[in-house]
TIGUDO-250890 format. One record per residue (C-alpha): residue number from 1; residue in one letter; x, y, z. Coordinates in steps of 0.1 Angstrom, whole numbers, plus 5000, padded with zeros to 4 digits. Example, Ala and Ser with C-alpha at 12.3 -4.5 7.8 and 13.67 -1.06 7.14 Angstrom:
PT 1 A 5123 4955 5078
PT 2 S 5137 4989 5071
***
This chain:
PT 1 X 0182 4534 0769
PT 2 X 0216 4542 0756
PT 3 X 0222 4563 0723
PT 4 X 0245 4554 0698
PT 5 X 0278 4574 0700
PT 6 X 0290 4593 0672
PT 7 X 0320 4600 0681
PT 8 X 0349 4608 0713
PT 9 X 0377 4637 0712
PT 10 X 0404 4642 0742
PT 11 X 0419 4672 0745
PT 12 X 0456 4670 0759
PT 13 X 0478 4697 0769
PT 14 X 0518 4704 0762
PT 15 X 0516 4719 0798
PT 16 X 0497 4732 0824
PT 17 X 0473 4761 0820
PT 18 X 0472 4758 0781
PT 19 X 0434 4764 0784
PT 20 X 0419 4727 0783
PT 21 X 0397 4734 0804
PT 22 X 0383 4764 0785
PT 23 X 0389 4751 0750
PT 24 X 0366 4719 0766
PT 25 X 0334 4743 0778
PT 26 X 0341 4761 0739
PT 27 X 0336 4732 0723
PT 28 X 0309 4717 0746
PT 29 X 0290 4750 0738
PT 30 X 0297 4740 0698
PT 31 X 0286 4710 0695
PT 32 X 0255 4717 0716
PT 33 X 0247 4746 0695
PT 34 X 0252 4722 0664
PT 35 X 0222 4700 0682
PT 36 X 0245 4670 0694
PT 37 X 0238 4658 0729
PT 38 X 0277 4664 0743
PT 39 X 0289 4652 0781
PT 40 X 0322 4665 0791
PT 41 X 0350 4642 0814
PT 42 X 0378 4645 0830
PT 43 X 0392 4614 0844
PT 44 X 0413 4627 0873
PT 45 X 0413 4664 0882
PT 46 X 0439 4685 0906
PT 47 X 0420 4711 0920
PT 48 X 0411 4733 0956
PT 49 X 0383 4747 0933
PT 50 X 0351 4723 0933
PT 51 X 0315 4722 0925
PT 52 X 0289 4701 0941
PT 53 X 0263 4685 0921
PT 54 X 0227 4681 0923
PT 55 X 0222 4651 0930
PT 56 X 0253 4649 0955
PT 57 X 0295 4649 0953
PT 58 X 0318 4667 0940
PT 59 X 0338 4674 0915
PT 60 X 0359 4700 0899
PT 61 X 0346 4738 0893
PT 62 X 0357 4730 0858
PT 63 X 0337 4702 0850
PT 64 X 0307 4714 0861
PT 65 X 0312 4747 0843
PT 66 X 0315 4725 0810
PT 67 X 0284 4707 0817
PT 68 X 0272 4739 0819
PT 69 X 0286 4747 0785
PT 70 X 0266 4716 0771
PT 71 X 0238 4725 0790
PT 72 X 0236 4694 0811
PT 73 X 0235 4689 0850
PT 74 X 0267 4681 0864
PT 75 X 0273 4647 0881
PT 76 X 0300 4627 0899
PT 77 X 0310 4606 0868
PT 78 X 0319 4639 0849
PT 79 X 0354 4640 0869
PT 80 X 0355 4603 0885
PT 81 X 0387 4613 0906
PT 82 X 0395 4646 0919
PT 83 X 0426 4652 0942
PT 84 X 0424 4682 0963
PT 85 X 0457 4691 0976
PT 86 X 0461 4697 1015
PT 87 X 0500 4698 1015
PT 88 X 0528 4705 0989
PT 89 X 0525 4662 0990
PT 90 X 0493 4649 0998
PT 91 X 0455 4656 0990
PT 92 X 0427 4644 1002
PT 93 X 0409 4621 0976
PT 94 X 0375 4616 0960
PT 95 X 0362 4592 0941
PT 96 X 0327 4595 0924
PT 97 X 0322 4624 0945
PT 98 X 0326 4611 0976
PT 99 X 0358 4613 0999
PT 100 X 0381 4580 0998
PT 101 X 0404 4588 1020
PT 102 X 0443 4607 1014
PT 103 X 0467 4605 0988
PT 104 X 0505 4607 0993
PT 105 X 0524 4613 0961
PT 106 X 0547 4587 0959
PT 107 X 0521 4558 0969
PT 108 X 0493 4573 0948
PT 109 X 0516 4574 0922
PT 110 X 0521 4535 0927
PT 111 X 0485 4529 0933
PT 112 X 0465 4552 0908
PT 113 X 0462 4524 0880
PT 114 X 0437 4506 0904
PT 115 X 0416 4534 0898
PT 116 X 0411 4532 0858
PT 117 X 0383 4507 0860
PT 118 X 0360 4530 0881
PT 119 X 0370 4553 0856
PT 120 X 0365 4533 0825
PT 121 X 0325 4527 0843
PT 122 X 0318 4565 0847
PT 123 X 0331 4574 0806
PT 124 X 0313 4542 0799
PT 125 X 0279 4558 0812
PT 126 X 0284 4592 0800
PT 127 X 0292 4577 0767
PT 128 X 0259 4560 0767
PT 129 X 0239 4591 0769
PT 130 X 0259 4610 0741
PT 131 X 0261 4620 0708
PT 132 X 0301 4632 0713
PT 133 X 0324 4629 0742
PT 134 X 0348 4658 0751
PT 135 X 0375 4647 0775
PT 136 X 0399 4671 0791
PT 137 X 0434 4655 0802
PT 138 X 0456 4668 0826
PT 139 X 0491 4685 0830
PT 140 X 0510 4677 0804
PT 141 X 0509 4646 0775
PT 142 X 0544 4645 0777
PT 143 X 0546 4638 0811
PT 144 X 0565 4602 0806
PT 145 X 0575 4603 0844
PT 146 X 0541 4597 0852
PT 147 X 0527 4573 0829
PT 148 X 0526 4541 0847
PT 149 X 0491 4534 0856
PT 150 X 0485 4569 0843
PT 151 X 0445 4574 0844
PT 152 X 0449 4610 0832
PT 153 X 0461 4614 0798
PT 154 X 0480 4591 0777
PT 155 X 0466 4558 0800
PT 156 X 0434 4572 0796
PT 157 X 0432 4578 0761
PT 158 X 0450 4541 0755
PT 159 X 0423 4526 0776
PT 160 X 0394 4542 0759
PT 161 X 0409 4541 0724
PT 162 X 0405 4579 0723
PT 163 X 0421 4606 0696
PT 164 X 0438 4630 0711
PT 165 X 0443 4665 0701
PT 166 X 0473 4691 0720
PT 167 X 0464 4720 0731
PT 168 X 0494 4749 0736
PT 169 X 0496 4776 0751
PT 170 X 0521 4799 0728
PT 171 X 0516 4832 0748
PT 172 X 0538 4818 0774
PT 173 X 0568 4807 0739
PT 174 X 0578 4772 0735
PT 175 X 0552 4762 0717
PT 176 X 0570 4745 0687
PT 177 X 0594 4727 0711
PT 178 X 0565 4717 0730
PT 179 X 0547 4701 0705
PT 180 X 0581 4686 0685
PT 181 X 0594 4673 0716
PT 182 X 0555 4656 0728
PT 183 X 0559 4638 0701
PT 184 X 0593 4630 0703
PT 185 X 0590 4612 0739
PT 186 X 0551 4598 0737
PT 187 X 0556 4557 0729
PT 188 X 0548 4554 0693
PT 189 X 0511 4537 0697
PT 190 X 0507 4572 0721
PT 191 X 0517 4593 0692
PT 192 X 0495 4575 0668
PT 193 X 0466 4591 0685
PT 194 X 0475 4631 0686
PT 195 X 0457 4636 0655
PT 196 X 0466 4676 0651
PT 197 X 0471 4705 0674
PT 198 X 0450 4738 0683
PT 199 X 0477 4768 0690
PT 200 X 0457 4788 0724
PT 201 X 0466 4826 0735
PT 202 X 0478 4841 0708
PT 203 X 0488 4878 0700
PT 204 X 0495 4893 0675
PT 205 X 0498 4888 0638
PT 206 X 0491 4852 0631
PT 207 X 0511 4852 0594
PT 208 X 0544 4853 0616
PT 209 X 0536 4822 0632
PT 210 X 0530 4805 0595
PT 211 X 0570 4792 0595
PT 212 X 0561 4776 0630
PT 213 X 0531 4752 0619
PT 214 X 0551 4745 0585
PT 215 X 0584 4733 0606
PT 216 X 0555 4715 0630
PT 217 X 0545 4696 0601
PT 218 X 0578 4689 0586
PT 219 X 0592 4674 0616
PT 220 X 0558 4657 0632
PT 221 X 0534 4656 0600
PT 222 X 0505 4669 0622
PT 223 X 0481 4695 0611
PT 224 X 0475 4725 0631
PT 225 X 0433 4727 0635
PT 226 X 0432 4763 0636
PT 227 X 0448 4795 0661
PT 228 X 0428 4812 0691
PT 229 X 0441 4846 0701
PT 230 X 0442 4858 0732
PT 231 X 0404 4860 0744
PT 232 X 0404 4882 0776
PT 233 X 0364 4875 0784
PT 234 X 0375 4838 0791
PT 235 X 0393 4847 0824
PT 236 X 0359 4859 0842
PT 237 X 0350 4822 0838
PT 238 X 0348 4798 0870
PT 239 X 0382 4788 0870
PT 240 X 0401 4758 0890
PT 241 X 0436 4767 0885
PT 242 X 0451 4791 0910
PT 243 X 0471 4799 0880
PT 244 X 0444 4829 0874
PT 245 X 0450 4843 0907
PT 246 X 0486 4849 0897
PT 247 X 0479 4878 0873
PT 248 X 0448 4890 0888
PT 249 X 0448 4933 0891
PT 250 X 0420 4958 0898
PT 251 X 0418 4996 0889
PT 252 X 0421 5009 0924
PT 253 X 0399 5039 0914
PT 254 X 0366 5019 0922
PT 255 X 0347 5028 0947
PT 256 X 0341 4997 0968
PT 257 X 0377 4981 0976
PT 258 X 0379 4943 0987
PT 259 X 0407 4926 0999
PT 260 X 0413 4888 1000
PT 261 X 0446 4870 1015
PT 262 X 0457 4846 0987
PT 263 X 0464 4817 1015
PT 264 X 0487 4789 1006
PT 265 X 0456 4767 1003
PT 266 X 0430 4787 0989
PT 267 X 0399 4764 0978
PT 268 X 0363 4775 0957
PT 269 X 0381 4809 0948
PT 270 X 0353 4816 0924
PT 271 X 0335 4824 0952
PT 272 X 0350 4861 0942
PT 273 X 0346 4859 0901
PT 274 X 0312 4873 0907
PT 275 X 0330 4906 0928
PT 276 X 0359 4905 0902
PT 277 X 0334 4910 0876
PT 278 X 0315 4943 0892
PT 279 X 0321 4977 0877
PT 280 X 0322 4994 0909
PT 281 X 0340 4966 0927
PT 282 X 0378 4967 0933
PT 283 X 0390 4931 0940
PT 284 X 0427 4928 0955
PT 285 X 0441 4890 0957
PT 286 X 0468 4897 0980
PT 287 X 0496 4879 0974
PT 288 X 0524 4865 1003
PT 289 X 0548 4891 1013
PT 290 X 0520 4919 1009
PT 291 X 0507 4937 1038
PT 292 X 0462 4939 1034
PT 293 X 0456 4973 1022
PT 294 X 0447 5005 1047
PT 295 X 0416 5013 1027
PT 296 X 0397 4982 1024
PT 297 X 0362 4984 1030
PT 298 X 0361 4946 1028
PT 299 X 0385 4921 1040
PT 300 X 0375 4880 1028
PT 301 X 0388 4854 1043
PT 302 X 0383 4829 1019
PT 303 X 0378 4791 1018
PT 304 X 0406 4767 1024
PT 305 X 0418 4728 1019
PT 306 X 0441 4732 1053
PT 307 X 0422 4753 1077
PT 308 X 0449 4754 1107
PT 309 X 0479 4750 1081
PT 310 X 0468 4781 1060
PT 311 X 0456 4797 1095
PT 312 X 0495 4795 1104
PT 313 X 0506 4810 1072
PT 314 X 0478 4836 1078
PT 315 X 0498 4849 1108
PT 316 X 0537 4839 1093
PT 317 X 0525 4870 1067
PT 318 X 0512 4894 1096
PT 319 X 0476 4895 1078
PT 320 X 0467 4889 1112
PT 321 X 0479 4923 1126
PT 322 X 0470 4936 1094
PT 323 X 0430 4927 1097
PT 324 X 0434 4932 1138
PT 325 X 0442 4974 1122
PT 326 X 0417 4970 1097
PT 327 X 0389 4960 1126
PT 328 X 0404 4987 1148
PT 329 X 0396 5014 1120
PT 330 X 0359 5004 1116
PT 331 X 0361 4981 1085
PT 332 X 0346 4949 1077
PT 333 X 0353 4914 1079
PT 334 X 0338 4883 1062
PT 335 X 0349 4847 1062
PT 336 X 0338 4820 1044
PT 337 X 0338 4781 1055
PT 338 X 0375 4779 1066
PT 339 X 0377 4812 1067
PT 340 X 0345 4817 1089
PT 341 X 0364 4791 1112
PT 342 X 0393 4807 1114
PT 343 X 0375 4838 1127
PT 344 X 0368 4819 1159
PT 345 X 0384 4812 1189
PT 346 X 0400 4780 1181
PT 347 X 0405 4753 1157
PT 348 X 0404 4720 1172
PT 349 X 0415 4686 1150
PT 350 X 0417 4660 1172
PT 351 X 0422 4634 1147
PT 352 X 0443 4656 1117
PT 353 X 0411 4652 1089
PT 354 X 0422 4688 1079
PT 355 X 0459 4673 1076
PT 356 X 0473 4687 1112
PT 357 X 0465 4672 1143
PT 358 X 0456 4697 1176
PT 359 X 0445 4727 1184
PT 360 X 0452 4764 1170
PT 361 X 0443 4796 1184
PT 362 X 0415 4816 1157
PT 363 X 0419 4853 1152
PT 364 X 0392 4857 1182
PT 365 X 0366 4882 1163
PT 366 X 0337 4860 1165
PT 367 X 0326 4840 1197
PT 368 X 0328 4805 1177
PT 369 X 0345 4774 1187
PT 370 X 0352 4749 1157
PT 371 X 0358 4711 1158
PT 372 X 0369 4691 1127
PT 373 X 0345 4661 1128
PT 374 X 0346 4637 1103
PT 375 X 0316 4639 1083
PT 376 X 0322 4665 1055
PT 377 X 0288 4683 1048
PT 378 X 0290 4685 1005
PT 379 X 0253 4699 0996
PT 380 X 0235 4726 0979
PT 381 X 0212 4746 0996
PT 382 X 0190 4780 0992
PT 383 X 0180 4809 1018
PT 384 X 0179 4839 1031
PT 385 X 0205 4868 1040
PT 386 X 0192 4881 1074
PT 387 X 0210 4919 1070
PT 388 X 0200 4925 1033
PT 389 X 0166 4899 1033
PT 390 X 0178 4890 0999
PT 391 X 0174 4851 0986
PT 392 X 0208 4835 0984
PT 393 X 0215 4802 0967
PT 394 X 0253 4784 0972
PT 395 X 0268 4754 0986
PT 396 X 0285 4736 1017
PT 397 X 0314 4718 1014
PT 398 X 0332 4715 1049
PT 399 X 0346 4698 1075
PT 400 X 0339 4709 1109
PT 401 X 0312 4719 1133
PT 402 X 0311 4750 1150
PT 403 X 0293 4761 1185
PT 404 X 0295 4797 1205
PT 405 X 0278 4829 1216
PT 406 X 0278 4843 1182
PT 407 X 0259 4818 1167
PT 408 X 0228 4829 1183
PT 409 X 0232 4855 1155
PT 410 X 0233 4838 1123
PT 411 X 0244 4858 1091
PT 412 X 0220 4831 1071
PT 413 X 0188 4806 1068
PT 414 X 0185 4781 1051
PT 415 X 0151 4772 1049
PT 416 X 0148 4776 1082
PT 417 X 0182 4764 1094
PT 418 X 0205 4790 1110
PT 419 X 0240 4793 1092
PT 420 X 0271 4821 1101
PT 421 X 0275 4842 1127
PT 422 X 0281 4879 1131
PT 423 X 0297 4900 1155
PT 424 X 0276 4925 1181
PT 425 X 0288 4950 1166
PT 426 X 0278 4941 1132
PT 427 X 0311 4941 1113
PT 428 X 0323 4906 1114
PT 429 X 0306 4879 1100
PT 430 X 0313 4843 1083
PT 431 X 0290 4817 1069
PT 432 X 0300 4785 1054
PT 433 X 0278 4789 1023
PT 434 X 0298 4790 0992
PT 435 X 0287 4807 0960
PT 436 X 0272 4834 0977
PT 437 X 0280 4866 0951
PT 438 X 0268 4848 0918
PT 439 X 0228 4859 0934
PT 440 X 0228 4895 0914
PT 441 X 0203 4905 0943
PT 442 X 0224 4899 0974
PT 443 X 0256 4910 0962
PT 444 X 0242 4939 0948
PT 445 X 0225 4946 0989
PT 446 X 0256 4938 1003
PT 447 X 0279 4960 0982
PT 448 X 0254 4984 0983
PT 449 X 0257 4980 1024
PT 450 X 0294 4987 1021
PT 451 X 0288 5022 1008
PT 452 X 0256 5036 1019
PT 453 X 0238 5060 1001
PT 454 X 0262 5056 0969
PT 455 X 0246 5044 0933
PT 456 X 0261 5010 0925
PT 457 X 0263 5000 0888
PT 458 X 0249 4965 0892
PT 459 X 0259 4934 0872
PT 460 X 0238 4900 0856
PT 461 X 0261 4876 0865
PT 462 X 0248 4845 0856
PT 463 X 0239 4864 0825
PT 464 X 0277 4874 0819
PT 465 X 0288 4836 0823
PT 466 X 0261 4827 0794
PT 467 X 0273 4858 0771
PT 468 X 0309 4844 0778
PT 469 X 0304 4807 0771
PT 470 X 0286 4818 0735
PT 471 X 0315 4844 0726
PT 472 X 0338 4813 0734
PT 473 X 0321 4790 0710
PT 474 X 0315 4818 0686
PT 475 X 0355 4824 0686
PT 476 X 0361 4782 0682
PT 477 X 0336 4784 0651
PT 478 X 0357 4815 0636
PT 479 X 0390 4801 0645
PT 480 X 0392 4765 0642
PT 481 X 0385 4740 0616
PT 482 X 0352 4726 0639
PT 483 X 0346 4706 0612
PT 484 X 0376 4684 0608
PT 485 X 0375 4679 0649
PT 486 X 0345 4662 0647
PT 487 X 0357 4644 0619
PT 488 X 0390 4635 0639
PT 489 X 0363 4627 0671
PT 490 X 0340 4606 0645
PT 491 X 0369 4579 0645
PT 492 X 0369 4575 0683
PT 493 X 0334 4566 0686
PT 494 X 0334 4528 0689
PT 495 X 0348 4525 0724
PT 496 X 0319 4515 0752
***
């Protein structure tokens, strides 16, 4: 039995990383605080960072951190399209959580507009459930290039008959031009519907901004909900823009130092944000042109969208003679899902699924043989850590299927199913299991494991995520007129 809806908001942005996605989850968090039944959506997502859901699929780490926000299980129709990109011009694409095959820029750009009706369906039943609808966009609104069948902003919010309120980000300047020249390009029906705008990042002393919103206003007429300064606790959240990973820094004088080759492709980084966040943990995202550090205790290979592709820029770097030293000196080694792959012997894609057909030789520390196959295993599961014995909880998403030697000693069960391998010695292992560090009592074993004998500090993780989603919302409620956005979302409520 549906609800009635009270009312829609979409968030849009004057660029990329103006904190949508974050301003989203706030206001999620708001409004179910406030006692309204919320469901976040995002109609077509770019991201290498995903989540699967409960009750199967996928869709962006984002989206299901917002449903978290709301406090609602996330599902497929919460991000309906979600392109994960596997070269600098195709992605492999999913639809309702399920793959649907690859998209090429310039014909998905052609074709994307067929997609708006299975988009429409998934808002529509969503909508039917809520009390308010929160949409993110993507990009940029003023991306008039794109708009043609555009199902992620403007097209979007058109088709849905949606108010739309900008978000900027003015830590990065621009801001007023931004805005201005948004509305200066949108069609004029488009810029009927950007009701105001919400100013993200600042720092500083708000009163010398005051001459910016009043020139805003004289030359757009739109109001300027409120100002968020720069709130640092935001960027331990589950992110799914590799824009994070560009400014992310350690103290160096923590004890337990982990090292993690920022590959071209990098997918479910947040696999780390639960290592980023330890005390006694120092997390090094090393970029390209960066040799891996001397002194790690800890090398990751993380997860990856183009297995043999990012396993080629692996060794254009020299990471590979790098973590050959780092073996040789007695340290450790872990890969996860591509990563645990590329620990192997070989690679083997006889039909390209990963996006490059053949074979490619692994870094040869574990006894595996992998073979990209083309059913892509996308489900959560639960177990058991054999070195530690502690519970761990996480997900698969992969291609591939992997056989050899090593197997026979499996870093994990799951429920009684063997996953991973490690190394005789001890010191290499992989799994495919994703989410691994956000269990407070494995990651706390197996940082514990990397310096015996030392006291570890210790951190609630899932507990810190919580804290962080309520300090959000408590900043939104301080800092922006919550009021008048539901107001604004209040007139986009008819639309089923």
């Amino acid at each position: 039995m549906s609800r009635p809806l009270r009312g829609a908001l979409m968030i849009q942005g004057t660029g990329s990383d103006a904190g949508k996605s974050t301003l989203v989850a706030g206001l999620c968090r708001v409004l179910v605080r406030r006692g309204f039944v919320v469901r976040p959506f995002k109609p077509q997502n770019m991201s290498t960072n995903a989540a699967v859901c409960p009750a199967g699929g996928e869709i962006g780490r984002a989206q299901a951190l917002q449903a978290r926000a709301a406090r609602v299980t996330p599902n497929v129709d919460m991000n309906p399209v979600l392109l994960k990109p596997d070269s600098d011009t195709g992605a492999q694409l999913i639809v309702r959580g399920e793959v649907a095959g690859r998209a090429v820029a310039g014909a998905y750009q052609r074709d994307k507009g067929k997609l708006l009706a299975i988009v429409l369906e998934s808002y529509r039943r969503l909508a039917a459930e809520a009390d308010y609808m929160v949409v993110e966009g993507a990009g940029s609104a003023s991306e008039i290039n794109l708009r043609a069948g555009d199902i992620a902003n403007m097209g979007f919010a058109e088709a849905a008959d949606l108010p739309v309120v900008l978000a900027g980000d003015i830590d990065r300047g621009g801001l007023i031009a931004a805005i201005v020249g948004t509305m200066a390009v949108v069609s004029p029906s488009e810029a009927a519907r950007i009701k105001g705008y919400i100013v993200n990042k600042f720092r500083g002393d708000e009163r010398l901004f005051q001459g910016g919103i009043d020139e805003i206003r004289a030359r757009t007429g739109l109001p300027c909900f409120g100002i968020l300064p720069w709130h640092a606790p935001v960027r331990g959240l589950p992110s799914e823009d590799t824009v994070i990973l560009d400014d992310a820094r350690a103290p160096a004088t923590r004890p337990i130092r982990i090292a993690v080759p920022l590959l071209p492709r990098i997918a479910n980084f947040d696999d780390f944000d639960p290592l980023r966040a330890e005390p006694d943990v120092a997390l090094e995202l090393v970029p390209p042109g960066k040799a891996l550090p001397g002194d790690a205790d800890l090398v990751i290979l993380p997860g990856s969208k183009a297995t043999i592709a990012d396993l080629a820029a692996l060794r254009a770097q020299g990471w590979d003679v790098d973590l050959a030293a780092h073996v040789r000196r007695g340290g450790k080694v872990l890969g996860i899902c591509a990563g645990f792959q590329m620990l192997g012997h070989g690679v083997d894609d006889p039909e390209g699924l990963d996006g490059t057909t053949g074979r490619v030789e692994g870094l040869g520390l574990l006894a595996i043989d992998t073979v990209m196959t083309g059913d892509k295993a996308l489900r959560e599961v639960t177990g058991r850590d054999h070195a530690t014995g502690q519970t761990i909880r996480g997900y698969e998403m992969h291609l591939g299927r992997s056989s050899g030697a090593d197997l026979a000693r499996p870093m994990l069960d799951l429920a009684g199913r063997p996953d991973g391998a490690v190394s005789a010695d001890g010191r290499i292992t992989g799994c495919y299991v994703h989410g691994l560090f956000a269990a407070d009592d494995f990651r706390h074993a197996f940082l514990a494991s990397l310096k015996p004998g030392r006291a570890l500090s210790g951190l609630a993780y899932e507990a810190l995520v919580e804290k962080t989603l309520d300090g959000l919302a408590d900043l939104i409620e301080a800092r922006l007129d919550v009021d008048a956005l539901i107001g604004v979302a209040s007139s986009g409520a008819d639309f089923r």
